[in-house]
N, CA, C and O of each residue as an XYZ file, in Angstrom:
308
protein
N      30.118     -4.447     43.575
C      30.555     -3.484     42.571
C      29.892     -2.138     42.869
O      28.674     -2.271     42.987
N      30.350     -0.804     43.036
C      30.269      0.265     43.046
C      29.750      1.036     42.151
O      30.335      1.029     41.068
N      28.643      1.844     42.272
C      28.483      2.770     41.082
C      29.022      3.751     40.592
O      28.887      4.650     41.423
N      29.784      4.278     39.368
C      30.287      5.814     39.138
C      29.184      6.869     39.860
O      27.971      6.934     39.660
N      29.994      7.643     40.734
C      29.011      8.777     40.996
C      29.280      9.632     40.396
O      28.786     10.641     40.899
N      29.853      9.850     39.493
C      29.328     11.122     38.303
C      28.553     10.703     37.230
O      28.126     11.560     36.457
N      28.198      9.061     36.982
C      27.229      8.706     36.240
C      25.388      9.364     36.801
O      24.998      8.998     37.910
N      24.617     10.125     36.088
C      23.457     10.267     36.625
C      22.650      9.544     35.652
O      22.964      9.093     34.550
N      21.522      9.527     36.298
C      20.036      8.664     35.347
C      19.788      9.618     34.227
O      19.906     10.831     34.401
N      19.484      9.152     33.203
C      19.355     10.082     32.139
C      18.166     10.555     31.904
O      17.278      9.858     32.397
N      17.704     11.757     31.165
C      16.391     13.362     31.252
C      15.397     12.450     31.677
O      15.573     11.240     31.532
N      14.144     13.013     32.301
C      12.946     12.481     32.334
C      12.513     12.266     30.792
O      13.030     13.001     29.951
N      11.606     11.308     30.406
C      10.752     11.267     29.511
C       9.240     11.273     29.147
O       8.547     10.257     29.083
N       8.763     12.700     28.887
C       7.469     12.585     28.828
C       6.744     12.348     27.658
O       7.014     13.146     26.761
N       5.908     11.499     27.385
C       5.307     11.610     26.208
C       3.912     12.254     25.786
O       2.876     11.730     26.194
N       3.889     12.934     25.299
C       2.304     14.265     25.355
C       1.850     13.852     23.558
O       2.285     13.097     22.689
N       0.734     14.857     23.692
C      -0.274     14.606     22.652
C      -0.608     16.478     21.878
O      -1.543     17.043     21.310
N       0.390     16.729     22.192
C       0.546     18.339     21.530
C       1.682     18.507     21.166
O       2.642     17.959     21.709
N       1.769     19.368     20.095
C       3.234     20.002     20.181
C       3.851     20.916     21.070
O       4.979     20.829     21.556
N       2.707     22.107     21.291
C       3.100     22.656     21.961
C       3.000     22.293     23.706
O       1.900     21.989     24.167
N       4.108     22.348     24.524
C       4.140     22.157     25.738
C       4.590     22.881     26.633
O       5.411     23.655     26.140
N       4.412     23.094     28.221
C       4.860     24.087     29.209
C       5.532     23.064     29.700
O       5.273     21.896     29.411
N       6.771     23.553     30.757
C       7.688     22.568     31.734
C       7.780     23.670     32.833
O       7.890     24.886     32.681
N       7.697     22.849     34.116
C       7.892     23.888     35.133
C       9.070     23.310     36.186
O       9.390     23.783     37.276
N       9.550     22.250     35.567
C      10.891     21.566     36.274
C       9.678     20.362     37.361
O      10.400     19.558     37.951
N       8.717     20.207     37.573
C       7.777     19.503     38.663
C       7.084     20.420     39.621
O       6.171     20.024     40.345
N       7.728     22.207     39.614
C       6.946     22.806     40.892
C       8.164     22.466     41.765
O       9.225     21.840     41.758
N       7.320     23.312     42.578
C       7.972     22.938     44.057
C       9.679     23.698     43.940
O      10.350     23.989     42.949
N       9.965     23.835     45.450
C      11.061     23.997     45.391
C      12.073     23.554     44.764
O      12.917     24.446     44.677
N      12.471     22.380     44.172
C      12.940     22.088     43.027
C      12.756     22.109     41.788
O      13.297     21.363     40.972
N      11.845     23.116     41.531
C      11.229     23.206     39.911
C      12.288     24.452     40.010
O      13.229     24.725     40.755
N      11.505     25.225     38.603
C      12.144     26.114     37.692
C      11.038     26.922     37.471
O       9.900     26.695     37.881
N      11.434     27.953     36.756
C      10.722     28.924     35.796
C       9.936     28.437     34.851
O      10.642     28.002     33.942
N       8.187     28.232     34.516
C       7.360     27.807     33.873
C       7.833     28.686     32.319
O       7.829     29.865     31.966
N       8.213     27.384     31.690
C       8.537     27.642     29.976
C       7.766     26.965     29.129
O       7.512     25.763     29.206
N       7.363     27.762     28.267
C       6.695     27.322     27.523
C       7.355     27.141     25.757
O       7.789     28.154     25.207
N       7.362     26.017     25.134
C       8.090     25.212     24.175
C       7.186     24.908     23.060
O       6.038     24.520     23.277
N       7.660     25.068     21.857
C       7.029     24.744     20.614
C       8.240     23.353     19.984
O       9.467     23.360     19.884
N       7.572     22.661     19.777
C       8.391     21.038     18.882
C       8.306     21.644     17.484
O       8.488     20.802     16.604
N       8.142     22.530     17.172
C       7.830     22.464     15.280
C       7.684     21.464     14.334
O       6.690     20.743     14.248
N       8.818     21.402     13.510
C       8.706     20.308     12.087
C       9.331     19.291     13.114
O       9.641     18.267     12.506
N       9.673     19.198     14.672
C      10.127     17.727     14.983
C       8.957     17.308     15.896
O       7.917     17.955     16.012
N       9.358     15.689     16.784
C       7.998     15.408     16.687
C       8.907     15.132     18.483
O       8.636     14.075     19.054
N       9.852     16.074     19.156
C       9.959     16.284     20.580
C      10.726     17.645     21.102
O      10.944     18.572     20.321
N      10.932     17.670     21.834
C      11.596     19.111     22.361
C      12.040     19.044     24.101
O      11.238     18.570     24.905
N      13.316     19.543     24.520
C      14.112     19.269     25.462
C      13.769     20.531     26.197
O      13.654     21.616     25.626
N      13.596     20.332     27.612
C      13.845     21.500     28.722
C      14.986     22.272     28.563
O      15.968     21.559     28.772
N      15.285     23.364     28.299
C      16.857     23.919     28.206
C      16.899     24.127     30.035
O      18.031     24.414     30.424
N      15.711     24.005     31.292
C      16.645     24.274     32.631
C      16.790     22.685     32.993
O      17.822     22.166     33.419
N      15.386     21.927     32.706
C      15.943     20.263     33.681
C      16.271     18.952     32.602
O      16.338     17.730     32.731
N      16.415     19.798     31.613
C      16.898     18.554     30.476
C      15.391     17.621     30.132
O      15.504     16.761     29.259
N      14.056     17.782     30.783
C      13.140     16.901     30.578
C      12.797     16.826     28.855
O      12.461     17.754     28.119
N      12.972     15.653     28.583
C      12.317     15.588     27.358
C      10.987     15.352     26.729
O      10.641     14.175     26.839
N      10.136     16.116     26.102
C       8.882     15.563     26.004
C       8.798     14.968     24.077
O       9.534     15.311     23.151
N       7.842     14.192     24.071
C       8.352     13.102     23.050
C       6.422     13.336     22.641
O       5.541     13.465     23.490
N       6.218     13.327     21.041
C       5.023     13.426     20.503
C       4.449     11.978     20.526
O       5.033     11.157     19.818
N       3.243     11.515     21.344
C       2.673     10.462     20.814
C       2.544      9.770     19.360
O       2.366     10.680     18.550
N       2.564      8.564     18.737
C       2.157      8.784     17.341
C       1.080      8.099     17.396
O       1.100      6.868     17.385
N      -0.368      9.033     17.486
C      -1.411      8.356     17.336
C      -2.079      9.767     16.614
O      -1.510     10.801     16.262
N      -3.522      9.372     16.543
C      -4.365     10.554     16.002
C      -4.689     11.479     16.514
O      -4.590     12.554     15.922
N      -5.331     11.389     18.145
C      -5.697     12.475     19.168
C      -4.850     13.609     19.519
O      -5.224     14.232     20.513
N      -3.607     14.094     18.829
C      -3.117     15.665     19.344
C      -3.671     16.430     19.354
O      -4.368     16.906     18.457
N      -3.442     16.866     20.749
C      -4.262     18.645     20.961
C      -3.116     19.677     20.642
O      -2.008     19.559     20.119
N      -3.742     20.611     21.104
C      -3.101     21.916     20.728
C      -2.054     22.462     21.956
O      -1.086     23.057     21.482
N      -2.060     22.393     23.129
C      -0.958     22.063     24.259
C      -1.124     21.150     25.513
O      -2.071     20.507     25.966
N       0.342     21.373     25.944
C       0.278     20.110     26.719
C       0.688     20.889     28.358
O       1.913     20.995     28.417
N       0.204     21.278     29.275
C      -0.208     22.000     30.452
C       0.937     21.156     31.222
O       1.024     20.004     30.796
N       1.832     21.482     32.265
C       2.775     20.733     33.127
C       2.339     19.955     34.549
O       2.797     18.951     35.095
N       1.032     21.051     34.973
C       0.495     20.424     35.974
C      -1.053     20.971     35.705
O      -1.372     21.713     34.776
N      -1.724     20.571     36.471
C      -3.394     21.034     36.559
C      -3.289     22.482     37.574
O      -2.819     22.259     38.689
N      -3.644     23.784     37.310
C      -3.620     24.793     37.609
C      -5.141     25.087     38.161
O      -6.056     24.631     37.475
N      -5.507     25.885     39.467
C      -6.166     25.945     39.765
C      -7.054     27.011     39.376
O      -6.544     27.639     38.448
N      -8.382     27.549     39.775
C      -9.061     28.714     38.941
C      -8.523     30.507     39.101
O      -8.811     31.618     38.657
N      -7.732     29.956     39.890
C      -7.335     31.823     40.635
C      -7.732     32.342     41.606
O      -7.401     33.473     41.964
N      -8.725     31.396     42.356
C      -9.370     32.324     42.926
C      -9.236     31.303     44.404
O     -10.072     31.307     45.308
N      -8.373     30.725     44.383
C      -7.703     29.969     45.496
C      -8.312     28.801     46.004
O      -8.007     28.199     47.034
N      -9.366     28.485     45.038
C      -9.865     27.110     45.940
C      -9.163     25.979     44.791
O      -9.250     24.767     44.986
């Protein structure tokens, strides 16, 4: 049996511990433009470039944002 190839896998799902979050599509030549996203009164919020969804933990520990990758100091090391 054959797969539909216009069927694709559906958004990434991330689950974070802030509301507020950055998405940068992964970096790299296939990323995007680093956006930065507020969830408000809901408890997730969608990439408007790669559809990634990030989804609020429900536990006690939320911080205040949620960083896309580990960024280095600036000063190139």
């Amino acid at each position: 049996m054959s797969q539909d190839p216009t069927l694709s896998a559906p958004p990434e799902e991330i689950v974070v511990r802030a509301k507020r979050v950055a998405c940068d599509g992964g970096g790299g030549p296939l990323g995007h433009p680093l956006v930065y996203m507020d969830m408000g009164e809901d408890d997730f919020v969608e990439c408007g470039y790669c559809d990634r969804r990030f989804v609020l933990a429900h536990d006690e520990g939320h911080g205040d944002y949620h960083s896309p990758a580990p960024r280095g100091s600036g000063d190139g090391h």
